[in-house]
C-alpha positions in Angstrom: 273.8 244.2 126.5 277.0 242.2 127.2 277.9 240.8 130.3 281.3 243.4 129.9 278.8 246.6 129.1 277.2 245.8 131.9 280.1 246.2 134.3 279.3 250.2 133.6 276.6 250.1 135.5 277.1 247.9 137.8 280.5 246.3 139.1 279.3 244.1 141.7 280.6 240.5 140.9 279.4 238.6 143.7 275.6 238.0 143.5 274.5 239.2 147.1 276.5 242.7 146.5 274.9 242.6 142.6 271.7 242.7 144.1 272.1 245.3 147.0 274.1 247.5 144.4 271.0 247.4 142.3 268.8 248.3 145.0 271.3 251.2 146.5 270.7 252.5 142.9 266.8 251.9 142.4 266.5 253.8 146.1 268.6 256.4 144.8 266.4 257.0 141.5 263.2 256.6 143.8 264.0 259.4 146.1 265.2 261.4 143.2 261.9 261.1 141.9 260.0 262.5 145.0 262.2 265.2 145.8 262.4 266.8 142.2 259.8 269.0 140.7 258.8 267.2 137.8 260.6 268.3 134.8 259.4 266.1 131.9 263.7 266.6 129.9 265.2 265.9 133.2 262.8 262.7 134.1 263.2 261.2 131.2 267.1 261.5 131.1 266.4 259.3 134.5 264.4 256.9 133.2 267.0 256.4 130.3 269.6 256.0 132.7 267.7 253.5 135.0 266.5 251.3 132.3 270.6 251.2 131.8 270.7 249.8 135.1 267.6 247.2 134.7 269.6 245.9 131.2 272.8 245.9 133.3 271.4 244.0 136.0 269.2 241.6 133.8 272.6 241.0 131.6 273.9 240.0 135.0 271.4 237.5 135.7 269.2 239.1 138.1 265.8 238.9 138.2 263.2 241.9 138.2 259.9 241.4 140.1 256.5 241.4 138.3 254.8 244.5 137.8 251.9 245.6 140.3 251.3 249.3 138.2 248.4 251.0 138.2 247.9 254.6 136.3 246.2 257.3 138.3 243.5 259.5 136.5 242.4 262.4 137.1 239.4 264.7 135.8 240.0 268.2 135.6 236.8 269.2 133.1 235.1 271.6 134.7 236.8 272.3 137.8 237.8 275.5 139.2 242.0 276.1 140.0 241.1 275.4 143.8 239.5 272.1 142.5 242.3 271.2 140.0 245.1 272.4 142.7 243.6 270.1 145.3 243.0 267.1 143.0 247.0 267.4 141.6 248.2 267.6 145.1 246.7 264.7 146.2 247.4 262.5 142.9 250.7 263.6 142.7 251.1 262.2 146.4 249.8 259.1 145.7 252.0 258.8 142.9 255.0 259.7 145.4 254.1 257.1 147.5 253.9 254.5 144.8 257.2 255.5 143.4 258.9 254.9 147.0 256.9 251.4 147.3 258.1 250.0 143.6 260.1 247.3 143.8 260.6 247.1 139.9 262.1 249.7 137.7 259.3 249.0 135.3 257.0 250.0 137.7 258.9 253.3 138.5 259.2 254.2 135.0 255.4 253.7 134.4 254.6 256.0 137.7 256.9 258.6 136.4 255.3 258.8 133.3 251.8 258.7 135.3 253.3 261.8 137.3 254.4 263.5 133.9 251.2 263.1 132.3 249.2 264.5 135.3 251.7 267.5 135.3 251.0 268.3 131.8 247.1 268.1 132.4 247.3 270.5 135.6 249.8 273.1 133.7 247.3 273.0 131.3 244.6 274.0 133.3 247.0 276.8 135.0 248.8 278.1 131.4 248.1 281.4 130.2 249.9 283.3 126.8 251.9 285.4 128.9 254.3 288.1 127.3 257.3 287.7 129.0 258.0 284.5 131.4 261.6 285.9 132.0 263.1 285.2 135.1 260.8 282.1 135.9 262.2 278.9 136.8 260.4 276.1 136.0 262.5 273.7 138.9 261.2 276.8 141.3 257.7 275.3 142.8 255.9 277.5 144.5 255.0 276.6 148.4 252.3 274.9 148.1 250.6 276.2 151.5 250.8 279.7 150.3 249.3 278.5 146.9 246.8 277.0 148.6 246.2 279.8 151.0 245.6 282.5 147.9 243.3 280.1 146.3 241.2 279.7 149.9 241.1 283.7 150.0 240.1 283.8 146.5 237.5 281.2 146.9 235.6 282.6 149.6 234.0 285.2 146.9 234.0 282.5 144.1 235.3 279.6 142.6 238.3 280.5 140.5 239.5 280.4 136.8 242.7 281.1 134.9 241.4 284.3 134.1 240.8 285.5 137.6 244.5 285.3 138.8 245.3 287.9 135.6 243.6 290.6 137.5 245.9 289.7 140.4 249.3 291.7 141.1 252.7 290.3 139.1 254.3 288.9 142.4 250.9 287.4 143.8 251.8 283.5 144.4 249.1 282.5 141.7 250.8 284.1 139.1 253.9 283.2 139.6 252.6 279.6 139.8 250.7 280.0 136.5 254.1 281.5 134.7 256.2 278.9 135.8 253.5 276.0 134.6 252.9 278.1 131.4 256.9 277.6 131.0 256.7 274.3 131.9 254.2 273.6 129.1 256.4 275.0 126.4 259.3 273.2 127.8 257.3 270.1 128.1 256.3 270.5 123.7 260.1 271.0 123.2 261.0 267.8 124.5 
């Protein structure tokens, strides 16, 4: 990228402003990141755009920090929803918290696709072959006290599967949940 392409993305000449521009946009792609429902099209559009910025800024002469990344797994085999709902929850926070701690955007990207990868595994475990999935948004999250809450009641008889929340009624929070993350899946292979 040429010094004059880079003037897109940013148009900061002086190297203190450069450098705060460049971190007014990286916290502006970081909170984006934490406060959107991961949608794999949309997330990567990001990324695209804020590896524009990196070559921009690097064109510029600026100077990205070394990467600290490390990928969170989890282990869904054999878990029951409540088990798989907890375990997301609390890797998708920790990948929320690494995102706003990032001081690269190399760093960023790899946590984003962390967080997409660890999406796709829990829709997975949540997806059903529904007939219809009309009307469901897959930007829509459920509130994930009231998801939790159903699974709680649903647990005190037994641990839960896919196939127990397909006895439950249409509007039932579960459901819902699982049709939007079914749709997400099928978005997610389209992309």
């Amino acid at each position: 990228m040429t010094s004059e392409e880079a003037r897109i993305y940013i148009v900061a000449t002086d190297e203190d402003a450069m450098e705060n521009e460049f971190l007014a946009e990286l916290f502006k792609h970081k909170n984006f990141f934490i406060s959107t429902s991961p949608i794999p099209k949309i997330f990567l559009s990001r990324l695209n755009k804020l590896n524009k910025i990196r070559e921009a800024y690097l064109a510029l002469g600026g100077i990205e920090g070394k990467s600290a990344f490390e990928e969170v797994r989890s282990n869904y085999k054999d878990k029951s929803l409540g088990e798989i709902f907890r375990e997301y929850s609390s890797i998708r926070n920790v990948l929320k918290q690494k995102i706003m701690v990032s001081n690269t955007i190399s760093d960023i990207e790899s946590i984003v696709l962390n967080l997409l990868q660890e999406t796709r595994l829990y829709a997975n475990a949540w997806s059903y072959d529904y007939e219809s999935l009309d009307g469901v948004l897959v930007s829509n999250e459920m509130d994930q006290m009231n998801v939790l809450n159903q699974i709680k009641k649903l647990e005190a008889v037994e641990p839960i599967a896919i196939e127990a929340i397909q006895k439950l009624d249409a509007e039932n929070v579960l459901v819902r949940e699982s049709k939007r993350l079914s749709l997400w899946l099928k978005l997610d292979q389209n992309v």
